[in-house]
C-alpha positions in Angstrom: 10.1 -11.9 -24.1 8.5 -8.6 -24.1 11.2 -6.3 -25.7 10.6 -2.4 -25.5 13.3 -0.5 -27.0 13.9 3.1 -27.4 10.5 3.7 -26.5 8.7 8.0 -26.9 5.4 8.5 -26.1 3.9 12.5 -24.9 0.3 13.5 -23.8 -0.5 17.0 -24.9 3.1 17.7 -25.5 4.3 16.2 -21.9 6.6 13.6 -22.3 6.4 10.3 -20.5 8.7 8.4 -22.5 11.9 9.0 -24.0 14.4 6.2 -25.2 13.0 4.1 -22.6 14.3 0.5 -23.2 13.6 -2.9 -21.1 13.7 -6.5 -21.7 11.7 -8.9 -19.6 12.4 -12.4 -19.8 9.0 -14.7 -20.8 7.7 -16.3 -17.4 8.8 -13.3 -15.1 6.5 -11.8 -12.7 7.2 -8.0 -12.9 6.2 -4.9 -10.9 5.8 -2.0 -12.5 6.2 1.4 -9.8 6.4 5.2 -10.2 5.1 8.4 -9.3 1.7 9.1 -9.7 1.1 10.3 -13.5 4.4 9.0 -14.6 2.6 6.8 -17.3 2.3 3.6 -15.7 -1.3 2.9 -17.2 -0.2 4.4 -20.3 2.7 2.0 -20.9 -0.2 -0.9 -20.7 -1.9 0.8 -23.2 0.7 1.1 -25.4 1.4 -2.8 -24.8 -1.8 -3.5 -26.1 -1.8 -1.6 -28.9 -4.5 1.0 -27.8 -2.0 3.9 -28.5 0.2 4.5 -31.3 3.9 5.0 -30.8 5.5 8.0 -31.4 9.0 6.6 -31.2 10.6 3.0 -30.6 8.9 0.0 -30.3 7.1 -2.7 -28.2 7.4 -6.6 -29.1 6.0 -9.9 -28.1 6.7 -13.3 -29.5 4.5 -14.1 -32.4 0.6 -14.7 -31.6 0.8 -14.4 -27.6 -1.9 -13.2 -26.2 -2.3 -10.1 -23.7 -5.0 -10.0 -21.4 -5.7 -7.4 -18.5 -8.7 -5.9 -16.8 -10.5 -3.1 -18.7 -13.7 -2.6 -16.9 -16.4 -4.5 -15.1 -18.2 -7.4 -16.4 -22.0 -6.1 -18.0 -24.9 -6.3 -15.5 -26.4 -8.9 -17.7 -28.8 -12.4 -16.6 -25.4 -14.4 -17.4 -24.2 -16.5 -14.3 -21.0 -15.5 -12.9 -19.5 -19.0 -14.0 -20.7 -18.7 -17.5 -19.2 -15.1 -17.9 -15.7 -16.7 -16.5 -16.1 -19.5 -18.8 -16.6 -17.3 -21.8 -13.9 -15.1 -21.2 -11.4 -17.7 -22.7 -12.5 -17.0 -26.7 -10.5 -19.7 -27.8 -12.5 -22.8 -25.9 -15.7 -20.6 -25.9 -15.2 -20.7 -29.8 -14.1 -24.6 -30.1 -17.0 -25.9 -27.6 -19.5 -23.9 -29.9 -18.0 -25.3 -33.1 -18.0 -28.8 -32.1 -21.5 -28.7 -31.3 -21.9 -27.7 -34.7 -19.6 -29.1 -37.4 -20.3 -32.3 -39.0 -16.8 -32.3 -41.3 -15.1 -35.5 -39.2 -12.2 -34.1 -40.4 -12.4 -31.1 -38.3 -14.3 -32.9 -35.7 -11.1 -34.7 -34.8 -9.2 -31.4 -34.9 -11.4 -29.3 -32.1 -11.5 -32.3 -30.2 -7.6 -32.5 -30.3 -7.4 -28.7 -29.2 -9.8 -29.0 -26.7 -7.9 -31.6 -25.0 -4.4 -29.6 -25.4 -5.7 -26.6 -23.8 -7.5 -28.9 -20.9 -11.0 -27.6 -21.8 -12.6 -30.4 -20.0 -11.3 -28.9 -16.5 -12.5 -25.2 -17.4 -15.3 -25.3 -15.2 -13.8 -26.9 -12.1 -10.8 -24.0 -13.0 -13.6 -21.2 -13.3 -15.2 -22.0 -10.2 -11.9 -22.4 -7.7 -10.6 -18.9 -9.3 -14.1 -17.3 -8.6 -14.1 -18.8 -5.1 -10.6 -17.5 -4.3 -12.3 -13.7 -4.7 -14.9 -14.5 -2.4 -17.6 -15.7 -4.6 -19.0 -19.4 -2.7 -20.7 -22.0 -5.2 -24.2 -20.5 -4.7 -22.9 -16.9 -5.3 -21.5 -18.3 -8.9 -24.5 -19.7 -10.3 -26.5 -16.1 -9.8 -26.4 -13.4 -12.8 -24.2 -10.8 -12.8 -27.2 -8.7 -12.7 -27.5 -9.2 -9.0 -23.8 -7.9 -7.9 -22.1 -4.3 -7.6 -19.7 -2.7 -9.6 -17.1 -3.7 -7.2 -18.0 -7.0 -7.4 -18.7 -7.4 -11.2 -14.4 -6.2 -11.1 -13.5 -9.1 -9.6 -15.7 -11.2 -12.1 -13.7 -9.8 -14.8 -10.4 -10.3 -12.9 -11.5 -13.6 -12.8 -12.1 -14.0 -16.4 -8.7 -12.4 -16.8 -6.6 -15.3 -15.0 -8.7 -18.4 -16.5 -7.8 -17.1 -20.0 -4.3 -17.3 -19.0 -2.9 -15.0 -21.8 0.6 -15.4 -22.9 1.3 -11.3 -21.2 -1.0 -10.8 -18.0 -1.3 -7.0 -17.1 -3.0 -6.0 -14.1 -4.0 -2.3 -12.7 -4.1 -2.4 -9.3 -6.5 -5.4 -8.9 -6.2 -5.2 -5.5 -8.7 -2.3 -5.4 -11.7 -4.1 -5.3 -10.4 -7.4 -3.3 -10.6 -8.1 0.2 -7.8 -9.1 2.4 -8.0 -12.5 1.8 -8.7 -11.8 -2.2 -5.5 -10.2 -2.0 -3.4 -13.2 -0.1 -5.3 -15.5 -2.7 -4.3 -13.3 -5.5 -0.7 -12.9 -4.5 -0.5 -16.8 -4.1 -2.2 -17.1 -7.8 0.2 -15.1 -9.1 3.4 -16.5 -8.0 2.3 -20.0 -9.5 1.1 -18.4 -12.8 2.6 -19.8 -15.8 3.4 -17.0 -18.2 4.7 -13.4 -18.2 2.8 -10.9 -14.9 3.4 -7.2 -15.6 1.2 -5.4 -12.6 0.6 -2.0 -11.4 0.5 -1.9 -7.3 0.9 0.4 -4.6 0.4 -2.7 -2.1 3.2 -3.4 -0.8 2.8 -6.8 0.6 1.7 -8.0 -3.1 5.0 -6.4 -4.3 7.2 -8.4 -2.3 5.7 -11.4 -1.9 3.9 -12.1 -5.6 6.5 -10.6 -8.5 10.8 -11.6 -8.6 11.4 -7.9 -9.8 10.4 -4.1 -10.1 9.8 -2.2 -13.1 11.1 1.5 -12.3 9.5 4.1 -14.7 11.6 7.3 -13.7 12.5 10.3 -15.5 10.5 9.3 -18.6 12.7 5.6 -18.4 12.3 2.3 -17.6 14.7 0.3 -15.3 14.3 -3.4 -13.8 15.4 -4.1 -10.5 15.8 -8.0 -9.6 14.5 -8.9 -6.5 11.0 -7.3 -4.4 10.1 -4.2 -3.8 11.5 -3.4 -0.2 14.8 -5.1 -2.0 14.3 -1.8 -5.2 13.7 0.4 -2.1 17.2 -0.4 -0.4 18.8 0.0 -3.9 17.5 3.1 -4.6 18.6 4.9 -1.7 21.8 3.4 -1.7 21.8 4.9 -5.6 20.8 8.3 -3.7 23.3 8.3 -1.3 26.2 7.4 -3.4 25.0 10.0 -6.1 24.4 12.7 -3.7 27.8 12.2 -2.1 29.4 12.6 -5.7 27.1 15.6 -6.5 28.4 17.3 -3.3 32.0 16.7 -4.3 31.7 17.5 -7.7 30.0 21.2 -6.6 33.2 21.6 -4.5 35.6 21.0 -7.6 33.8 22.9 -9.5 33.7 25.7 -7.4 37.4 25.5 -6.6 37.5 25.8 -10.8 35.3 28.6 -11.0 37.3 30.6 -8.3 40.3 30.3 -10.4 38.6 31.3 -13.3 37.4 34.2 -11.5 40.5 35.1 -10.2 43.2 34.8 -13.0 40.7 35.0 -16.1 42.3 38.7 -16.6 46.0 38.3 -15.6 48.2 37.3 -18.8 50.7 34.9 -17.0 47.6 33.0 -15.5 45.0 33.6 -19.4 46.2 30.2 -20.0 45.6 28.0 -17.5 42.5 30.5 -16.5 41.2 28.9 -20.4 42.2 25.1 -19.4 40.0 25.4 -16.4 37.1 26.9 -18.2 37.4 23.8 -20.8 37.3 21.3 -17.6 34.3 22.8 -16.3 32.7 22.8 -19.5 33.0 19.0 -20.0 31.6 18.2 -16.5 28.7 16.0 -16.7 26.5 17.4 -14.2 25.8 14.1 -11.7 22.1 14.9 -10.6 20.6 12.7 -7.8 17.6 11.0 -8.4 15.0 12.9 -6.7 13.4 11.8 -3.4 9.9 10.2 -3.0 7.5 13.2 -2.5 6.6 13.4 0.9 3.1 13.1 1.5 1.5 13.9 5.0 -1.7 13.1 7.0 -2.2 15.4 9.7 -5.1 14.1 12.5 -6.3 16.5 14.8 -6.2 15.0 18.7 -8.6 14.3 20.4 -9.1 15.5 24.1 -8.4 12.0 26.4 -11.7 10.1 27.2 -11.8 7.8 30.3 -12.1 4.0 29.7 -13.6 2.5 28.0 -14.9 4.6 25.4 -17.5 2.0 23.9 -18.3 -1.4 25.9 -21.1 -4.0 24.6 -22.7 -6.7 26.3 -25.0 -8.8 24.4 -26.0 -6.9 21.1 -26.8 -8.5 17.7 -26.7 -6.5 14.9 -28.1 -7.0 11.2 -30.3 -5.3 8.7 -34.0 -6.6 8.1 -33.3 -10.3 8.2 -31.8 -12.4 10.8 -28.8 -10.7 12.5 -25.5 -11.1 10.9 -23.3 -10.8 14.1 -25.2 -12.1 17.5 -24.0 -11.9 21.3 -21.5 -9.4 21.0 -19.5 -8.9 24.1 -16.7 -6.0 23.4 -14.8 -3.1 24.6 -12.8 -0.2 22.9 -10.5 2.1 24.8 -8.9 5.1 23.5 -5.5 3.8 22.9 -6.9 0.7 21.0 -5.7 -0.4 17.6 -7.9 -3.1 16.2 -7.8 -4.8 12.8 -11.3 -6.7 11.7 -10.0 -10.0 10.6 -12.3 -12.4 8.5 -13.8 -13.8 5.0 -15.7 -12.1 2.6 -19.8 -11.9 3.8 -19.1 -12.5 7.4 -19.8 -9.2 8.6 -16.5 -6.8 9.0 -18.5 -4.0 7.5 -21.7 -4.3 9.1 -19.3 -4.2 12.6 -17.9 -1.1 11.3 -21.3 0.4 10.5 -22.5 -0.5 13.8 -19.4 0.9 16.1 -20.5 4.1 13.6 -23.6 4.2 14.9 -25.0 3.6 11.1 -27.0 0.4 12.3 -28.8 0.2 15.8 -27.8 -3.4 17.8 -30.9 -5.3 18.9 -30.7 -6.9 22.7 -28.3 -6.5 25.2 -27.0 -3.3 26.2 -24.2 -1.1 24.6 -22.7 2.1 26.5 -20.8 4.7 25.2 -18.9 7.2 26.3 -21.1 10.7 26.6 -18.5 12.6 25.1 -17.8 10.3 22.4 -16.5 11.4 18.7 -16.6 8.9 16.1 -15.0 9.5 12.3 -15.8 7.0 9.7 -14.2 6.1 6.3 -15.7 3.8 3.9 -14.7 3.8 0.5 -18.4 4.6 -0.9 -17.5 7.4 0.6 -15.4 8.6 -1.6 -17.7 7.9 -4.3 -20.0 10.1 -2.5 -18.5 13.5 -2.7 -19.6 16.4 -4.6 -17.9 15.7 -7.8 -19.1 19.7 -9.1 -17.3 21.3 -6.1 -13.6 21.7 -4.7 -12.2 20.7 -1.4 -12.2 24.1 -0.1 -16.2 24.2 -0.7 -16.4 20.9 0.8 -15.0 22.5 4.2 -16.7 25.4 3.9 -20.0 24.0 4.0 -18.5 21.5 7.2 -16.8 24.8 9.0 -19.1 27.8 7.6 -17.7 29.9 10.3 -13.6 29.1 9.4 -11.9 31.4 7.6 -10.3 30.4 4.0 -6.7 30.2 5.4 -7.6 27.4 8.0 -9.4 25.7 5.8 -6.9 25.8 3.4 -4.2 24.8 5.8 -6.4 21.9 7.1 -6.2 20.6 3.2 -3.1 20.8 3.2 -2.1 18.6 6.3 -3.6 16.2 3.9 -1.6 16.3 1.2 -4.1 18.8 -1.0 -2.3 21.7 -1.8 -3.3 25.3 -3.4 -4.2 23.7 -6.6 -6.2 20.7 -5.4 -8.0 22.8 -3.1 -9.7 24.9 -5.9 -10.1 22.2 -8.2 -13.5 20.5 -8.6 -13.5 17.0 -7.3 -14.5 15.2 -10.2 -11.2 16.3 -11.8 -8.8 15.1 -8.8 -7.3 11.5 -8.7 -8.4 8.5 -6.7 -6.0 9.3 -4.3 -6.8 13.2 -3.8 -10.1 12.1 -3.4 -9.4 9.6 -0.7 -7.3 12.3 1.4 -10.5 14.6 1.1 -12.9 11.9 2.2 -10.2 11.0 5.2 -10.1 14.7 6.0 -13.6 14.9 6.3 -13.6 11.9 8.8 -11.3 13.4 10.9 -12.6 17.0 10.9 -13.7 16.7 14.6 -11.1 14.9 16.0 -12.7 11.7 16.2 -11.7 9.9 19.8 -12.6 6.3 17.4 -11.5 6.4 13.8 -13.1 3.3 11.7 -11.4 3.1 8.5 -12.9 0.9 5.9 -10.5 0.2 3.5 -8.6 3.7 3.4 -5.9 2.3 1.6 -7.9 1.9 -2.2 -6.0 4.4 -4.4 -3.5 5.9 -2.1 0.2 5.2 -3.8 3.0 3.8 -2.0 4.3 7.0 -0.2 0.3 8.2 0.8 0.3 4.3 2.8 3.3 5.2 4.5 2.7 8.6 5.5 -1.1 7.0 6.4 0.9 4.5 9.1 2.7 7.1 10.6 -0.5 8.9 11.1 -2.1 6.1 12.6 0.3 5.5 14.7 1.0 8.6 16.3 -2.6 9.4 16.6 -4.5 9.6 20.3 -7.5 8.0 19.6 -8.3 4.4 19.1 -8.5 2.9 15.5 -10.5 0.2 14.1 -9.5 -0.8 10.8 -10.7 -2.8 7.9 -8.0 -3.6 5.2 -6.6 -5.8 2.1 -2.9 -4.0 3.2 -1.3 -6.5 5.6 1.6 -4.4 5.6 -0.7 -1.6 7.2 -2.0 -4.1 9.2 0.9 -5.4 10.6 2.4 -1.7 11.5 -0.5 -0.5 13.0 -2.7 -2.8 14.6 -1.8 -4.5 18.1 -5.3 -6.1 18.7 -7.1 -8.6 16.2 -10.5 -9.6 16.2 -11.8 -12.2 14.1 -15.7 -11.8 12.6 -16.7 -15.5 11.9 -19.9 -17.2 11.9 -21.4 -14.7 13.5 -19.5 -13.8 16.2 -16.7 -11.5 16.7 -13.6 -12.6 18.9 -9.9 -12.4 19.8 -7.3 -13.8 17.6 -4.8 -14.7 19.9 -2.3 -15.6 16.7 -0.2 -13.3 15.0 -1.0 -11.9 11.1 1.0 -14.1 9.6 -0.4 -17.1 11.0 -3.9 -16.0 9.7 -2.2 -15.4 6.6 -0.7 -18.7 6.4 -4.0 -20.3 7.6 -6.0 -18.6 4.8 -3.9 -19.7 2.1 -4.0 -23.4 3.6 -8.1 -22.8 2.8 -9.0 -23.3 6.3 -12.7 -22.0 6.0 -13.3 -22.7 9.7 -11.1 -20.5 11.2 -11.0 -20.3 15.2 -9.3 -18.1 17.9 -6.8 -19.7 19.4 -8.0 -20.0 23.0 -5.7 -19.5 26.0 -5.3 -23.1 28.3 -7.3 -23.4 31.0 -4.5 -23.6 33.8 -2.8 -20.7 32.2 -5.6 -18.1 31.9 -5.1 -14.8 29.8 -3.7 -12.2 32.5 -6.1 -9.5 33.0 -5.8 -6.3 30.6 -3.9 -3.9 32.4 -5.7 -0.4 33.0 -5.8 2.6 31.0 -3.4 4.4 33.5 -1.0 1.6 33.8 -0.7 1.3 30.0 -0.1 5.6 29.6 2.6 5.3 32.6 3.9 1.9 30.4 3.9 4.2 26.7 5.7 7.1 28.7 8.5 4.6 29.9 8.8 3.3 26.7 9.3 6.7 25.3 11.8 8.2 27.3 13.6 4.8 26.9 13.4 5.7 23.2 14.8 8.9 23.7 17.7 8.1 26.3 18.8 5.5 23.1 18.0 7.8 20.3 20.2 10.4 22.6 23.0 8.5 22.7 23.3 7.3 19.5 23.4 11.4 18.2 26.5 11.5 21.2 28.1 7.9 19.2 27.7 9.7 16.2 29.6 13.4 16.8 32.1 11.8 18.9 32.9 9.1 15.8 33.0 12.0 13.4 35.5 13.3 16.0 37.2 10.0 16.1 37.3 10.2 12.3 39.3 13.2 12.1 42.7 12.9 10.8 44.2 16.2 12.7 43.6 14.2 16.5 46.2 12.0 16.0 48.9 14.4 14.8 52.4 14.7 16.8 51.2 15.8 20.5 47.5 15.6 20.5 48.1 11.6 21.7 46.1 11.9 25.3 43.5 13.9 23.2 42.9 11.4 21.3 42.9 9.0 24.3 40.4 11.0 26.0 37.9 11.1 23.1 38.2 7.2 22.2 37.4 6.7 26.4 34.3 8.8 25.8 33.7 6.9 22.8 34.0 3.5 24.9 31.7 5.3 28.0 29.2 6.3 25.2 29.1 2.3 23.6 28.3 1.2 26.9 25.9 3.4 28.0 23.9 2.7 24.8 23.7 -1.0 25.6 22.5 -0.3 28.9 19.9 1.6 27.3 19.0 -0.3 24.5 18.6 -3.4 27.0 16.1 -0.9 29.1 14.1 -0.1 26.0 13.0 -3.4 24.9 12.5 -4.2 28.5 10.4 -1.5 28.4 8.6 -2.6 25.1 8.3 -5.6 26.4 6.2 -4.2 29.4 4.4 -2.3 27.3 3.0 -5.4 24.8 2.3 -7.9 27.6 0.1 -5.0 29.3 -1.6 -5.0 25.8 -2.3 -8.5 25.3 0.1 -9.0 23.0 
C-alpha cells in the first residue's frame, strides 16, 4: 500500500500540500487529476524521494520498487531491445554475474532468481512491449542513435513497464504515443500486476485503463472509486448540493445579521441581539468547490467555399524514395470532419503534409479550390516558436498593421490572457504554447484546418473547450489524434491510411478500437455489398438545408423544455393549491400536459431530423 499521511510540501512559499492524506490499496490502478500547477508532478517527485518533505510522510512496503519515466533514452549505438532489456537492473545484474562467478554455491543461487523472475522470457517480453509502441522487429534491432526524441520517450516507456516496479508512475505517457500506442497502452495497463499511479488529461485512458481518480484539490488529496467521467458526475453532484447549502446558509445568516442590526442597541432586545451574534460567529462557512476554469478556443469563420474544396484523382505522394501513399482518389468539402485512422509508419502525417501543401503529389491531377485557406497544426510546431518572444510579438510580426488591443483580444479567444500575452514563450506551459501555435493556424480563417495531434499538452478542460470549437466551426477538419474521445465527438468521416493507400472506414471507432487491440495488422475497410451499393453523397446544399432542419428541431425541443421547466416551478409552488385557486391550478397542470406532449412530438422530429442529417453524411 502506498500510505501518504498528513502530507506539506510549498515551492517558494506557495503551498501545494497541506495535511493531505491518502491510502491506495497495492494492485490498484489510480489516476491522479487537477488543475494545471496544482502539484501533480511534484507529488511523484516526492514519491520517489527527489524532494524532501516538509511535513507528513510517504510509505511503501519494504524494498518495492518505483519506476516512472524521467527522460528519454541516450542517443547511443545500443539497440532498442538491448536498452529495454537493460532497464530491468536486477536481471541485467544476475545475467552479468552468472557469466562470471565460478562460486557453485552462488551459481545455483542466480540461476534460482533468474528463473523466479522469468528472465529466460525477457527478450520475447521486451520485444512485444516495444512492438505495442509501434516499433516492428527490424525497428528494434537498430540503435537508438537513429530515432527522435519522441521516439527515444517511448523507448524509455518501454523500459519502464518491462521492469515492472512494485509502484509504476507515469506523466502523461500518452504524449509521445500514437493512437494505437495509446489503446495498446491503456490495454497494458489494465492487466499490469502491481500498483499504476498516472498523470492524464486523456480521457479515454482515464476511464477505460485505472478503477479510480486521485483528486488533488485545494492543496489535498481525495480518491474517488470508479473512472473519471464516474469522479466528474460526483463532483458536480458535490457542487450542486454544496452550493444549494451555501445559498441557504447566506439567507440565515442574513436574516441573523438583520436582527443584529436592528435590536443590537435596544435593551429589551441586547440579549437575544448577543445570542445571535454568538450563532453567527460559530457558522462554519460552507464554500463550494470551485468550478473547472473555463477555457475557450475561438476560430474565426471562414467565408463559405463551393464544393468541393480539394478533390484528387490519382496522386502519390512521398519524399525522395518510393511514394508512401500511391493512387489517391479523395475529396474534401467544407463541412467535412475527417479523422486519419491507421498504424504507426503508414503515412497519416505525410497525408496531412500533403493536404498542407508541404509535399507536392506526383501523377494524377489534384484541384483545389482558388480561394482556398489552409491552417496547419503539427506538434513540431510548437517546438518551433520563438521561445525569446511573447505571444503578442508573435502576432505582431503575423498582423504588423493590427493594433495591440486586437491582437491582444485574438490571444485571448485562446485562452492567453494579459499575462501570457507579455510573457516570453519559453516561460509558458506546454499547454499555453499549444493554444499560441493553434492561434497561429487559424489566424486566417483557414476554410481546411489539419490538426496533427493538437491534443499533446492541453489539460482536460482545454480538450473539451477544443471539441466545442471544432464542432461549431465552418470549415472542414482533418484530424490526426491519440484522443478517441476527441475523435469520437468530432469526426463523422474516417479514412483509414494502410499499405499505401488511403480509404473509407465504413466501421465505427470502436470497432477499429476493438480490432487494433485484437492485433489485426491487416486492417481493411469494410466494403459495402455489391447489391446494396453505398447511396450517393448527398450535395453540399442538401446537407446545409439538412443542418438547418436539424437545428431549428433543436431549438423547437430546447424551447420547450425552458416552457416544462417555468411552468413545473409553477406547478411547484405551494400558494396554487390554497383554498380557491383550484381551476388555477387545473389550468396550469393542462398547460403542463399540452407542454409534455408537444415536447415528444418534437423530440421524435429531431432525431428524425438527425437521422436525415447522418444518412446524407454517410454515416
Amino acid at each position: 500500500m502506498l500510505s501518504i499521511s498528513d502530507l506539506s510540501y510549498s515551492i517558494e512559499g506557495r503551498p501545494l500540500f497541506e495535511g493531505a492524506s491518502v491510502n491506495i490499496p497495492t494492485g490498484h490502478k489510480v489516476g491522479l487529476v487537477g488543475r494545471n500547477g496544482a502539484g501533480k508532478t511534484t507529488l511523484f517527485r516526492l514519491i520517489r524521494g527527489e524532494l524532501a518533505l516538509e511535513g507528513g510522510g510517504i510509505s511503501l512496503p519494504s524494498r518495492a520498487k518505483i519506476g516512472g519515466v524521467a527522460q528519454e533514452v541516450p542517443s547511443n549505438e545500443v539497440s532498442l531491445i538491448n536498452t529495454v532489456l537493460a532497464a530491468d537492473t536486477e536481471r541485467a545484474g544476475l545475467m552479468a554475474e552468472a557469466d562470471t562467478t565460478t562460486d557453485p554455491t552462488r551459481i545455483a543461487e542466480v540461476q534460482t532468481r533468474l528463473a523466479d523472475i522469468d528472465a529466460w522470457s525477457a527478450e520475447a517480453r521486451a520485444s512485444a512491449i516495444l512492438k505495442g509502441l509501434g516499433f516492428d522487429t527490424e525497428a528494434q534491432q537498430r540503435p537508438c542513435s537513429d530515432f527522435s526524441g519522441g521516439w527515444r520517450m517511448r523507448v524509455a516507456l518501454a523500459g519502464v513497464l518491462f521492469a515492472e516496479p512494485d509502484l509504476l508512475l507515469l506523466d502523461e505517457p500518452t504524449n509521445y504515443l500514437d493512437l494505437e500506442g495509446a489503446l495498446w497502452l491503456e490495454a497494458y495497463l489494465q492487466k499490469y500486476p502491481h500498483t499504476v499511479l498516472i498523470i492524464s488529461h486523456d480521457r479515454g485512458l482515464l476511464n477505460r485503463a485505472v478503477g479510480a481518480i486521485l483528486h488533488l484539490d485545494d492543496r489535498k488529496l481525495t480518491l474517488y472509486t470508479g473512472s473519471y467521467d464516474t469522479f466528474a458526475k460526483t463532483r458536480a453532484e458535490q457542487r450542486a448540493v454544496l452550493v444549494a447549502e451555501a445559498k441557504k446558509q447566506d439567507v440565515r445568516r442574513a436574516h441573523l445579521q438583520s436582527f443584529v442590526d436592528r435590536f443590537k442597541a435596544k435593551a429589551s432586545k441586547a440579549r437575544q441581539a448577543q445570542s445571535r451574534v454568538k450563532m453567527l460567529e460559530k457558522m462554519d462557512t460552507i464554500t463550494p468547490p470551485a468550478e473547472a476554469a473555463k477555457h475557450v478556443f475561438t476560430f474565426p469563420a471562414p467565408e463559405e467555399l463551393s464544393p468541393p474544396i480539394i478533390n484528387m484523382e490519382s496522386i502519390s505522394v512521398g519524399y525522395d524514395g518510393p511514394p508512401v501513399l500511391r493512387n489517391l482518389g479523395l475529396r474534401i468539402d467544407q463541412d467535412d470532419r475527417i479523422a486519419l485512422l491507421g498504424r504507426n509508419g503508414q503515412g497519416k502525417s505525410t497525408l496531412s503534409k500533403f493536404l498542407a501543401e508541404k509535399l507536392e503529389g506526383t501523377g494524377g491531377q489534384i484541384t483545389r479550390h482558388s480561394k482556398l485557406r489552409i491552417g496547419y497544426f503539427a506538434q513540431h510546431q510548437v517546438d518551433e516558436l520563438e521561445l525569446h518572444e511573447t505571444p503578442i510579438q508573435h502576432l505582431q510580426r503575423m498582423r504588423p498593421n493590427e493594433a495591440p488591443p486586437r491582437l491582444r483580444a485574438r490571444l485571448a479567444g485562446f485562452g492567453l490572457m494579459a499575462d501570457q500575452a507579455e510573457t516570453e514563450v519559453g516561460r509558458l506551459s506546454g499547454g499555453q504554447k499549444a493554444r499560441l501555435s493553434l492561434l497561429l493556424a487559424t489566424l486566417d480563417a483557414p476554410h481546411l484546418l489539419i490538426l496533427d495531434e493538437p491534443t499533446n499538452h492541453l489539460d482536460i478542460e482545454s480538450r473539451e473547450a477544443l471539441v466545442e470549437a471544432l464542432t461549431s466551426y465552418t470549415g472542414a477538419v482533418v484530424l490526426v489524434s491519440h484522443d478517441m474521445h476527441l475523435l469520437s465527438l468530432v469526426a463523422d468521416r474516417l479514412w483509414l491510411v494502410h499499405d499505401g493507400s488511403v480509404t473509407n472506414y465504413e466501421d465505427d471507432l470502436e470497432t477499429y478500437r476493438k480490432m487494433l487491440l485484437a492485433g489485426d495488422d491487416n486492417p481493411k475497410p469494410a466494403k459495402p455489398k455489391a447489391e446494396k451499393p453505398k447511396p450517393k453523397r448527398a450535395s453540399h446544399d442538401q446537407v446545409q438545408a439538412l443542418r438547418a432542419e436539424a437545428r431549428k428541431a433543436e431549438a423547437r425541443v430546447q424551447k420547450l423544455n425552458e416552457m416544462r421547466d417555468k411552468l413545473a416551478k409553477k406547478l411547484a409552488d405551494p400558494e396554487l393549491y390554497e383554498k380557491g385557486r383550484e381551476g388555477e391550478a387545473e389550468t396550469w397542470q393542462k398547460k403542463y400536459a399540452e407542454v409534455m406532449n408537444g415536447l415528444d412530438r418534437a423530440e421524435a422530429l429531431w432525431l428524425d431530423a438527425q437521422e436525415k442529417l447522418e444518412t446524407a453524411l454517410g454515416d
